[in-house]
C-alpha positions in Angstrom: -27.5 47.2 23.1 -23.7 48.2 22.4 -21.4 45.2 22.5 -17.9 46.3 23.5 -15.4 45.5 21.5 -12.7 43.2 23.0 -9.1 44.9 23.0 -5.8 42.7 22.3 -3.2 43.7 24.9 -0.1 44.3 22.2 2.0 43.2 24.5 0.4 40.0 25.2 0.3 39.7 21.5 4.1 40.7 21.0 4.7 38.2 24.0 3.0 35.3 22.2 4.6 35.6 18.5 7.8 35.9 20.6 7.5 32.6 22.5 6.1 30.4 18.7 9.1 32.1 17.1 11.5 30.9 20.3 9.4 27.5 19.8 9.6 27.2 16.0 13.9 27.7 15.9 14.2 25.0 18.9 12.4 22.9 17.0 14.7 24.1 14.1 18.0 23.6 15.5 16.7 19.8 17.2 16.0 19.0 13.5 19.4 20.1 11.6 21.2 18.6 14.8 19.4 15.3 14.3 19.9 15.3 10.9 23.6 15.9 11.4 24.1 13.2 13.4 22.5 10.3 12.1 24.3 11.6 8.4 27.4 11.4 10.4 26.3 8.2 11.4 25.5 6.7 8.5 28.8 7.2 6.9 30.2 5.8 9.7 29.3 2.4 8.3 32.0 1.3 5.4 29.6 0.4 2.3 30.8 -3.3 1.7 28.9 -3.9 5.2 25.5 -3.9 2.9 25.4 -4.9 -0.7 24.5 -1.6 -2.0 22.8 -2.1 -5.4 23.5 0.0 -8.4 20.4 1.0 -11.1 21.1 -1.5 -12.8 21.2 -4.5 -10.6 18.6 -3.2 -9.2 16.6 -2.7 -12.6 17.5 -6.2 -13.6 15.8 -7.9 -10.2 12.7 -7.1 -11.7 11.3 -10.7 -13.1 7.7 -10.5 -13.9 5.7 -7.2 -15.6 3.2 -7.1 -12.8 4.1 -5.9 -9.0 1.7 -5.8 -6.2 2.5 -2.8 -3.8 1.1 -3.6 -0.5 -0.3 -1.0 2.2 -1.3 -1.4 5.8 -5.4 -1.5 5.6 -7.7 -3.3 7.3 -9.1 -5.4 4.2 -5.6 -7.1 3.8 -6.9 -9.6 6.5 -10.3 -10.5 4.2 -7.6 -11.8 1.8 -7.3 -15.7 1.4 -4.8 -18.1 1.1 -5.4 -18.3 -2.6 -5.3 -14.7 -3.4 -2.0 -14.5 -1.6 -0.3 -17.1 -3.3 -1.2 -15.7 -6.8 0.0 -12.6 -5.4 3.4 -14.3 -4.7 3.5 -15.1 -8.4 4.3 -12.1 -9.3 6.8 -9.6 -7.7 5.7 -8.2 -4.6 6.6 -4.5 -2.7 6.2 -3.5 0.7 6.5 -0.2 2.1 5.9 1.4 5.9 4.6 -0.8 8.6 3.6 -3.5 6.5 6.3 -5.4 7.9 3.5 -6.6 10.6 2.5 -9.3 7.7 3.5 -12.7 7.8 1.7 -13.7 4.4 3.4 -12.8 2.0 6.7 -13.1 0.7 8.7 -9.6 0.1 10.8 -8.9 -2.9 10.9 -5.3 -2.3 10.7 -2.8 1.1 10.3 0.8 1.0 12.1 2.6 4.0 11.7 6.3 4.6 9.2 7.1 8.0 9.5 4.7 10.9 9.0 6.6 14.2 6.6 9.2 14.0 8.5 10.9 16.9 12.2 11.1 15.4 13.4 13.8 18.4 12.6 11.5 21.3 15.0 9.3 21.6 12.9 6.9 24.2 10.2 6.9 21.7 11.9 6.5 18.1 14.6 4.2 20.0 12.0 1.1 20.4 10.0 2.1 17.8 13.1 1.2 15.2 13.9 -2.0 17.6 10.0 -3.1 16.9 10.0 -2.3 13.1 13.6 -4.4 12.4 13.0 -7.1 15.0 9.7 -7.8 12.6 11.6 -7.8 9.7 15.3 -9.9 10.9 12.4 -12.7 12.8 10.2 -13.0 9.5 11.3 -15.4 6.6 9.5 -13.5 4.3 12.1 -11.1 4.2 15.4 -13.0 4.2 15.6 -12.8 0.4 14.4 -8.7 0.1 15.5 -6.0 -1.1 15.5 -3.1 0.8 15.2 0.4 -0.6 16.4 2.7 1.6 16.2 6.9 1.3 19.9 8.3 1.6 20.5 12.4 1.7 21.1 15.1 4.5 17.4 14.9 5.6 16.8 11.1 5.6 16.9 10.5 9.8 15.6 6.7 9.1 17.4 5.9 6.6 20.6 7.2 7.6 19.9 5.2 11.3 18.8 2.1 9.7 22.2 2.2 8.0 24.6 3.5 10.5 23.0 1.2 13.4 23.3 -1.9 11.5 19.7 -2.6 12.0 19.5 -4.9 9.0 22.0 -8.0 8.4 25.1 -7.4 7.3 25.3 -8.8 3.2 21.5 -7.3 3.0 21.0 -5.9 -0.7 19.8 -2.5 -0.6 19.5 0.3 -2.5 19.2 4.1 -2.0 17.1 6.8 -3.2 16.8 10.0 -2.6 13.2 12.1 -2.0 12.1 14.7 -4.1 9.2 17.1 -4.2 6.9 17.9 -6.6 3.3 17.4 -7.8 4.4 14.2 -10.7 6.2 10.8 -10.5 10.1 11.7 -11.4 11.3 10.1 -14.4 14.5 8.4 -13.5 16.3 7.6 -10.4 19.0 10.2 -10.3 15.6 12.6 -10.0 14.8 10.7 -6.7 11.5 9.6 -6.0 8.3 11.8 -5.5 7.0 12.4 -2.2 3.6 14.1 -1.8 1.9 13.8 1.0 2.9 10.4 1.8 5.1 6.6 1.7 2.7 5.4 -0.9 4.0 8.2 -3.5 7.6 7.3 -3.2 6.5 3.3 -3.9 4.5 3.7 -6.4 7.1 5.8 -8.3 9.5 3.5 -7.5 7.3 0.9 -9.1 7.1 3.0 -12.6 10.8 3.3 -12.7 11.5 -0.2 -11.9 9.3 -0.9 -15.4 6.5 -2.8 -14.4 3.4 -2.2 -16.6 1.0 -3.8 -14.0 0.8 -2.0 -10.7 -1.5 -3.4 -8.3 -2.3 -1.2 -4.9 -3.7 -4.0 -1.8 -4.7 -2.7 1.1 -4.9 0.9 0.3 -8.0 1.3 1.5 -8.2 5.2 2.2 -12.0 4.9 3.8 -10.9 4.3 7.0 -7.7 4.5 8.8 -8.2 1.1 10.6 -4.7 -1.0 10.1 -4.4 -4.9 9.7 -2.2 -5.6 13.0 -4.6 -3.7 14.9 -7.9 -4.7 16.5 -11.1 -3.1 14.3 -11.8 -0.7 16.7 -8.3 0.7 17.4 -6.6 4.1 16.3 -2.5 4.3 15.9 -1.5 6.6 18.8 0.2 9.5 15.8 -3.9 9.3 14.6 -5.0 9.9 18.1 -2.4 12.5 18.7 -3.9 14.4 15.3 -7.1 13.9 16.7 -8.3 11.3 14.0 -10.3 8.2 14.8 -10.4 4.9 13.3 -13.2 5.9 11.6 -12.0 8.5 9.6 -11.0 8.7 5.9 -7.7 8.8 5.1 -7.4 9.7 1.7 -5.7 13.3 2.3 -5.7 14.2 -1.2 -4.4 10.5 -2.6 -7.1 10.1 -5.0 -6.5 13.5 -6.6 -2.8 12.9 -7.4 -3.3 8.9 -7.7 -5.9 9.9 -10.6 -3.3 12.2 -12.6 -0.7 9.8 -12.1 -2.5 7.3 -13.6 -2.9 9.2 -17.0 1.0 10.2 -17.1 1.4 6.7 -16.4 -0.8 5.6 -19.3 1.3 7.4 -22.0 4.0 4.7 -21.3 1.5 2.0 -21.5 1.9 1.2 -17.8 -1.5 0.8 -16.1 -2.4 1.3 -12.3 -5.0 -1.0 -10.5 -6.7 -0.7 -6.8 -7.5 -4.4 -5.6 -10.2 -3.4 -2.8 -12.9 -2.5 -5.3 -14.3 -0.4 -1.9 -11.5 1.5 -1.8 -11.7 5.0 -2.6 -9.2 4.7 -5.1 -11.9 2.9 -7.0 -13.1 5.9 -8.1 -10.5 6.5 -10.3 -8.6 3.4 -11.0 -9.8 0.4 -12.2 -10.0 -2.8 -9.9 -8.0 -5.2 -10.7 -9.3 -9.0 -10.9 -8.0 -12.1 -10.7 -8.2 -14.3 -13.7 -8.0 -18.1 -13.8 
């Protein structure tokens, strides 16, 4: 039996490449506007309203040799009282949504993605409202320093600034993103983002000059999140079609593993905490010793 071979209309065809490219410089021309405005925005706001660290203030805030960088994963809620206060002994960084905590206290914050929908203004509007009115109503954070990205294409950053959505006096300090496989060596380079938040910490962690870093809560087997209920996907995960269930390592271990070896030639050593989480593999867990 002959099968028929199914013709493409070409103007169909011509019709549908037209309509993605109209789609693609909307989406364009929405981006470089936003951009544009909330840079506009942010310089709006005199720089005395913040205390704006230099390098090396912000260098010298750096008190013990260990840090514990804290993600968003599920296990953070199987930690107890006494892991968190020997935690607290040592500096501590945040970064993301993390802010949901009230456990810990916060010598550090990493701001760069807040809303994942930065066009819509009724969605990223209350989505920055939520994120700040956790931090400004949480204790843990009235002593933190907040590291902020600054440039052209930084839309939370530049908002967070130029709408005064932290206290005025707060001590921050801006960085700038940068691309590229490997951690960046200094701050005027920026800080390395890969595929996500946790690149830029943890880069910011090596320049800082600690030579323990401790990941919690990066769990990367599942993309369950401590504030949420076990069985409960974040709606960007459902909009990508994700479930709770499924891993999110997304090429982390890969890039965590190599980092770790750079890192090792300037005798700084990286640690997972959740010996279950995929970064197990490739880092070793760190313990707690008496």
């Amino acid at each position: 039996m002959l099968y028929k071979r199914k013709t493409i209309d070409p103007k169909r065809k011509l019709r549908s490449r037209f309509e993605a490219s109209i789609e693609y410089r909307s989406f364009k021309l929405r981006s470089l506007i936003t951009k544009l405005n909330t840079w506009i925005l942010n310089k709006s706001v005199p720089p005395s309203y913040y205390k704006n660290l230099s390098e090396k203030k912000l260098l010298a805030s750096r008190k013990k040799d260990t840090v514990f960088i804290f993600g968003s994963g599920y296990s953070l809620n199987t930690i107890s009282e006494k892991e968190w206060k020997f935690f607290e002994a040592h500096d501590t960084v945040g970064f993301s949504w993390f802010v949901y905590q009230n456990w810990i206290r916060s010598d550090f914050h990493l701001i760069r993605g807040i809303s994942d929908w930065d066009f819509d203004k009724s969605i990223w509007k209350s989505d920055l409202k939520k994120y700040f009115d956790l931090i400004n109503s949480n204790s843990h954070y009235s002593n933190t320093t907040f590291l902020i990205q600054k440039g052209f294409s930084a839309i939370n950053g530049n908002r967070t600034v130029g709408l005064k959505l932290l206290p005025k006096g707060t001590p921050i300090f801006r960085w700038k993103k940068s691309q590229g496989p490997e951690p960046k060596f200094s701050f005027n380079e920026g800080l390395t983002h890969n595929n996500s938040v946790l690149d830029e910490t943890v880069n910011f962690a090596f320049l800082m000059g600690w030579k323990h870093i401790v990941l919690v809560g990066v769990d990367l087997y599942d993309r369950r999140y401590f504030w949420l209920p076990p069985d409960k996907s974040r709606l960007i995960d459902t909009v990508r079609n994700f479930t709770y269930k499924d891993p999110a390592k997304d090429g982390k271990v890969a890039y965590i593993s190599k980092w770790k070896k750079i890192f090792e030639q300037y005798n700084v050593t990286l640690y997972v905490y959740n010996p279950k989480s995929l970064l197990a593999e490739v880092l070793p867990t760190y313990k707690i010793t008496a």
